[in-house]
C-alpha positions as CSV (number, residue, x, y, z in Angstrom):
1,X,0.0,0.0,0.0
2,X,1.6,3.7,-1.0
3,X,2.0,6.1,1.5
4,X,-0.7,7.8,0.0
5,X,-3.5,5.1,-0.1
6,X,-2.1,4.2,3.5
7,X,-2.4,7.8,4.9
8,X,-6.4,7.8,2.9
9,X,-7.0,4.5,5.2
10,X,-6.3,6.3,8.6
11,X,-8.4,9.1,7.9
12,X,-11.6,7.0,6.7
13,X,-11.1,5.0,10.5
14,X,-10.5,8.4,12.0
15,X,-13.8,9.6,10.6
16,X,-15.4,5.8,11.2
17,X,-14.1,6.4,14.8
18,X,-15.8,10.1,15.1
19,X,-19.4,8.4,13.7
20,X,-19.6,6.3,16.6
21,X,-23.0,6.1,17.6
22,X,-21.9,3.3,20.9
23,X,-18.7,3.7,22.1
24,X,-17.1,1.7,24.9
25,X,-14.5,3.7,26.9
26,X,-11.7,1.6,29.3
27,X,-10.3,3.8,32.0
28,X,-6.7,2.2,33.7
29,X,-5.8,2.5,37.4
30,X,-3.5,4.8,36.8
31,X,-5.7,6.9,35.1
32,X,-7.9,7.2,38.4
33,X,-5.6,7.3,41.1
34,X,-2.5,8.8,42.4
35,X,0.9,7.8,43.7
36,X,-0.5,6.5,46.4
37,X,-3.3,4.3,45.6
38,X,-5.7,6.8,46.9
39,X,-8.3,8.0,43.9
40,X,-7.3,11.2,42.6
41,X,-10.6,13.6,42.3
42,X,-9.4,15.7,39.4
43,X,-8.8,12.8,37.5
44,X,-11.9,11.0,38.3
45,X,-13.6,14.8,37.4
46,X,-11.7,14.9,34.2
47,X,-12.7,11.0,32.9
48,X,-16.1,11.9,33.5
49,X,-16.2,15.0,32.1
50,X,-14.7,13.5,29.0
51,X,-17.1,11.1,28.9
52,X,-20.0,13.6,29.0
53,X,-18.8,15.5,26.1
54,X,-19.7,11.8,24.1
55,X,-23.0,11.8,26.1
56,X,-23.4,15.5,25.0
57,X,-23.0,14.5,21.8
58,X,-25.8,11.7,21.8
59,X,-23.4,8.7,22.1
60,X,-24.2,6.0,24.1
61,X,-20.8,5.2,26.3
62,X,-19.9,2.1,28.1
63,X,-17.2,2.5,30.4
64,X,-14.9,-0.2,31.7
65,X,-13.6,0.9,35.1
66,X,-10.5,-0.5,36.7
67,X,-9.1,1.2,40.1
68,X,-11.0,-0.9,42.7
69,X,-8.2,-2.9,43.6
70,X,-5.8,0.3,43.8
71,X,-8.7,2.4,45.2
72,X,-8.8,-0.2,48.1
73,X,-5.0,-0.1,48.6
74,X,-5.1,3.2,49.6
75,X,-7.9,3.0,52.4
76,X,-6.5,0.1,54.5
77,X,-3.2,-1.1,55.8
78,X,-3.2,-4.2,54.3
79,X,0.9,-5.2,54.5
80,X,2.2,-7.4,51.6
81,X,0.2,-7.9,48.2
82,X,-0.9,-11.8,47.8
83,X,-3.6,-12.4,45.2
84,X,-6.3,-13.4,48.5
85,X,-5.7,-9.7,49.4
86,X,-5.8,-7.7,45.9
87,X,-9.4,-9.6,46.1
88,X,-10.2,-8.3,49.4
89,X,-8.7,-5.0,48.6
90,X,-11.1,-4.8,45.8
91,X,-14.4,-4.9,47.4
92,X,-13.0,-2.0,49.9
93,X,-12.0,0.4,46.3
94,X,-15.0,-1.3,44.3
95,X,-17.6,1.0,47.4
96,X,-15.8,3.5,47.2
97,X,-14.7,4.1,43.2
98,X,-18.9,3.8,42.6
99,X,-19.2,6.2,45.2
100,X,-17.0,8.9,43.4
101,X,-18.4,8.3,40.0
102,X,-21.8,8.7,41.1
103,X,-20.6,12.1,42.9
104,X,-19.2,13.2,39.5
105,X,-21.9,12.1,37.1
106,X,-24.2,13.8,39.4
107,X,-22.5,17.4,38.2
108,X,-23.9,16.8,35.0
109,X,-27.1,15.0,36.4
110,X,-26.3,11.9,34.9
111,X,-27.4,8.5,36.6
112,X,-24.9,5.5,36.2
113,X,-25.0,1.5,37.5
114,X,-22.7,-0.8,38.2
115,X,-21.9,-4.0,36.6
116,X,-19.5,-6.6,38.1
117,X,-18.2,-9.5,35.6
118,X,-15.9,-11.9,34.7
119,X,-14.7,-13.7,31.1
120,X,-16.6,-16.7,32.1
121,X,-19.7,-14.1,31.9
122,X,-18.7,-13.3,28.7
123,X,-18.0,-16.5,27.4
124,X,-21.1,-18.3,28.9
125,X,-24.0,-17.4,26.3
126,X,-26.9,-17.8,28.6
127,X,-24.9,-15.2,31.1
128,X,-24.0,-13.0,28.5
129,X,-27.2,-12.7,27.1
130,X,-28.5,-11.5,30.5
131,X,-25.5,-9.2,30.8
132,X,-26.2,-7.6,27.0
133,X,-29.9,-7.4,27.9
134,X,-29.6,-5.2,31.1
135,X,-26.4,-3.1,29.5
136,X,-29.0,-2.8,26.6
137,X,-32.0,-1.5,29.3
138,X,-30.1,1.2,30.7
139,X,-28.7,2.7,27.6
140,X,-32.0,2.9,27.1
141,X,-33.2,4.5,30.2
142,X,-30.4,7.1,29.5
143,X,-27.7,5.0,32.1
144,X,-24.2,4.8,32.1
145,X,-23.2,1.5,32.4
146,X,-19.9,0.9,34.5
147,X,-18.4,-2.2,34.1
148,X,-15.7,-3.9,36.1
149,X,-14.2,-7.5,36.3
150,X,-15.3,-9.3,39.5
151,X,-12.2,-8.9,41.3
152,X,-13.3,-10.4,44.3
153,X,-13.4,-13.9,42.4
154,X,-11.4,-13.4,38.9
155,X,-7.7,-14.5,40.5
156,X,-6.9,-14.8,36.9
157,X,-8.2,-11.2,36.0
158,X,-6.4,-10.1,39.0
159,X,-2.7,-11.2,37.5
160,X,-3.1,-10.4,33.9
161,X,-5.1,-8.0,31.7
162,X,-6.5,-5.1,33.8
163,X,-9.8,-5.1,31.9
164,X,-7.9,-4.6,28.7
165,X,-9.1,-7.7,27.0
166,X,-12.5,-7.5,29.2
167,X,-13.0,-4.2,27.2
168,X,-12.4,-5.6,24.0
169,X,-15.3,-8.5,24.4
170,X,-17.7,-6.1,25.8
171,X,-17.0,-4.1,22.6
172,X,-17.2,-6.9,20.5
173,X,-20.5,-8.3,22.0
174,X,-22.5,-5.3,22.7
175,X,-21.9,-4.4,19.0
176,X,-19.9,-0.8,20.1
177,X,-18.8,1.0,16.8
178,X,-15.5,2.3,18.9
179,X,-13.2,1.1,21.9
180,X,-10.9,3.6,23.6
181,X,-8.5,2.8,25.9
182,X,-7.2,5.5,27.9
183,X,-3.6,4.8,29.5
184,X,-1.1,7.3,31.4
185,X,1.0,6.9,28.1
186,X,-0.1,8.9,24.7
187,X,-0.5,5.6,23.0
188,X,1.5,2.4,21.5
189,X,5.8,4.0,21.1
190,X,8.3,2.3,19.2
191,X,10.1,2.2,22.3
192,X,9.2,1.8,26.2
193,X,8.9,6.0,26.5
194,X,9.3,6.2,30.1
195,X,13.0,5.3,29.8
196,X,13.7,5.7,25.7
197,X,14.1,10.0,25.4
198,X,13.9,8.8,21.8
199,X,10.7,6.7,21.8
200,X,8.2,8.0,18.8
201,X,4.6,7.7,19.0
202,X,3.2,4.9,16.2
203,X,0.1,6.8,14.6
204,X,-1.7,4.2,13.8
205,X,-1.8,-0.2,13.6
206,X,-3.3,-1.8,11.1
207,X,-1.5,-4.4,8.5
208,X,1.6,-3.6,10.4
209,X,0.5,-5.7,13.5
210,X,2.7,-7.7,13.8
211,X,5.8,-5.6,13.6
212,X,4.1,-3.4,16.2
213,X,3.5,-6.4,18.7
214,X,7.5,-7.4,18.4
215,X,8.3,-3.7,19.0
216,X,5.9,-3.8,22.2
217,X,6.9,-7.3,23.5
218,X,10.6,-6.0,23.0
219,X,9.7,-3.0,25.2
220,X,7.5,-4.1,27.5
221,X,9.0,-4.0,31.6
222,X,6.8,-5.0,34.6
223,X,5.8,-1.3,34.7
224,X,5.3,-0.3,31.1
225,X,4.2,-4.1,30.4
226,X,0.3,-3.4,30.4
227,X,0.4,-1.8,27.1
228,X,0.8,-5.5,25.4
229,X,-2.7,-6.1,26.8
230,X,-3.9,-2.5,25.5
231,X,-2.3,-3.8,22.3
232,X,-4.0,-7.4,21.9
233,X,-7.4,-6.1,22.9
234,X,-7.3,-2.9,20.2
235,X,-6.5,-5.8,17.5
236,X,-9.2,-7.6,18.7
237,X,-11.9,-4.9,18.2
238,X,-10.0,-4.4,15.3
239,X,-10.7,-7.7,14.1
240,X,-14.3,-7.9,14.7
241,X,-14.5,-4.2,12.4
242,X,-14.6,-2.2,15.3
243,X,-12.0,0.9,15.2
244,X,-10.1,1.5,18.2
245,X,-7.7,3.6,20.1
246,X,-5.0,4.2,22.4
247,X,-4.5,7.3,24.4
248,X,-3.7,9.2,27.1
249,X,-6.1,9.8,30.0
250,X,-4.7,13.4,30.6
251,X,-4.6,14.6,27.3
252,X,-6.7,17.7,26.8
253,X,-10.0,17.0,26.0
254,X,-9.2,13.8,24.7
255,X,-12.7,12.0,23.8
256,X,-13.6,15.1,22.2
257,X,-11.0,15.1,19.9
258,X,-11.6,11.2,18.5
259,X,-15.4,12.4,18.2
260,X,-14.1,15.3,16.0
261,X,-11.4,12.8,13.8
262,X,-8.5,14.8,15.8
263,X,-5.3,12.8,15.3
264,X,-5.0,11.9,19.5
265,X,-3.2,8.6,20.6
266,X,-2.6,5.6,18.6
267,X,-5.3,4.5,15.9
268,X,-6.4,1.1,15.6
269,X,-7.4,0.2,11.7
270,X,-10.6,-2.7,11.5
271,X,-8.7,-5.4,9.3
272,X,-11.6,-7.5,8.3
273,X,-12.1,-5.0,5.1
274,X,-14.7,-2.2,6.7
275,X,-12.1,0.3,5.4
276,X,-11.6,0.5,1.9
277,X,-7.6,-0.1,1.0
């Protein structure tokens, strides 16, 4: 593909991505709270303001919510992290992360609900169909659905994916027409940026996957190592024609800009022919 046809291909998803009519949003820990596990208000504010300028717009938004664990790590003194208490931990944060979304919708006079899975939820088709009926009910009733895994009994949610691929199913099976994942990095780098001065944001993924996933396993640390999950559950969306992107919670505005076909982040191209190449 020219560079041309290739940049032609990234617009058309930028302006598939701004058409969204159901768009799923996955907020990260990090994106919620501060250096000390405690949730941070002004982020919380600033997620939920972001996510009101979609509602504003006559989106329907999903969010996926993690921070309950790291919520509840910063209201008790819980000693050494074992995966018994990260599940404990969770039900503490899970209270109290509700409770502060509920303050901040309530700004904007917006009503929200909580919904508490797992994959096996997902997976199950008699469960899921319960959980895409009552998502389905209060969009209708003009409801923001927050979703979370099910800390509290997902030990293997607990050690790996942080949502990220929950995110990606919900997308996939609610039938969302976007999935943004929003991160305390700008988006996928050609090199870990928090210790490469010379890491350059990728603008966007599409039939050079699988480059991109070498350069992210090759970068990847314990701390900067939740992007690969970021990574495999944007391809999935991807995959099932759903555009999607990476991006940093902070940025200015940052929902906005997608809904206005802004460059922002790291774009996601749908690979099962949506987009005309």
């Amino acid at each position: 593909m020219s560079d041309a046809a290739e940049a032609d291909v990234v617009e058309q998803t930028r302006q598939l991505a701004a058409g969204a009519e159901r768009v799923v949003v996955k907020a990260g820990t990090n994106s919620l709270t501060d250096e000390e596990s405690n949730l941070d208000d002004e982020k919380v504010d600033k997620l939920v303001d972001d996510v009101v300028s979609l509602l504003d717009r006559g989106k329907e938004v999903i969010l996926v919510s993690s921070g309950a664990v790291g919520a509840g790590k910063g209201r008790i003194d819980y000693g050494s992290d074992t995966v018994e208490k990260s599940q404990a931990l969770s039900t503490i944060g899970q209270s109290h992360l509700m409770r502060r979304y509920t303050e901040s919708f309530e700004r904007y006079d917006r009503k929200i609900a909580q919904a508490l899975v797992t994959q096996h939820d997902l997976e199950n088709p008699e469960r899921f169909t319960n959980f895409k009926n009552t998502i389905e009910t209060l969009l209708e009733w003009d409801v923001v659905p927050i979703i979370n895994e099910n800390d509290a009994i997902a030990t293997e949610e607990i050690r790996i994916g942080d949502n990220d691929m929950l995110s990606a199913s919900v997308a996939i099976g609610v039938d969302a027409d976007l999935l943004v994942t929003l991160t305390d990095v700008g988006g996928v780098y050609t090199a870990n940026p928090k210790h490469d001065d010379s890491a350059r944001l990728i603008e966007a993924v599409g039939r050079n996957y699988d480059e991109i996933e070498e350069i992210v396993d090759g970068s990847s640390t314990e701390e900067f190592g939740g992007i690969q999950t970021k990574v495999r559950g944007a391809r999935d969306a991807s995959e099932h024609g759903i555009p999607a992107v990476i991006a940093k919670s902070t940025e200015p505005d940052v929902l906005e800009k997608i809904a206005t076909a802004k460059p922002v982040g790291t774009l996601f191209v749908p690979v099962n022919g949506v987009i005309d190449d």
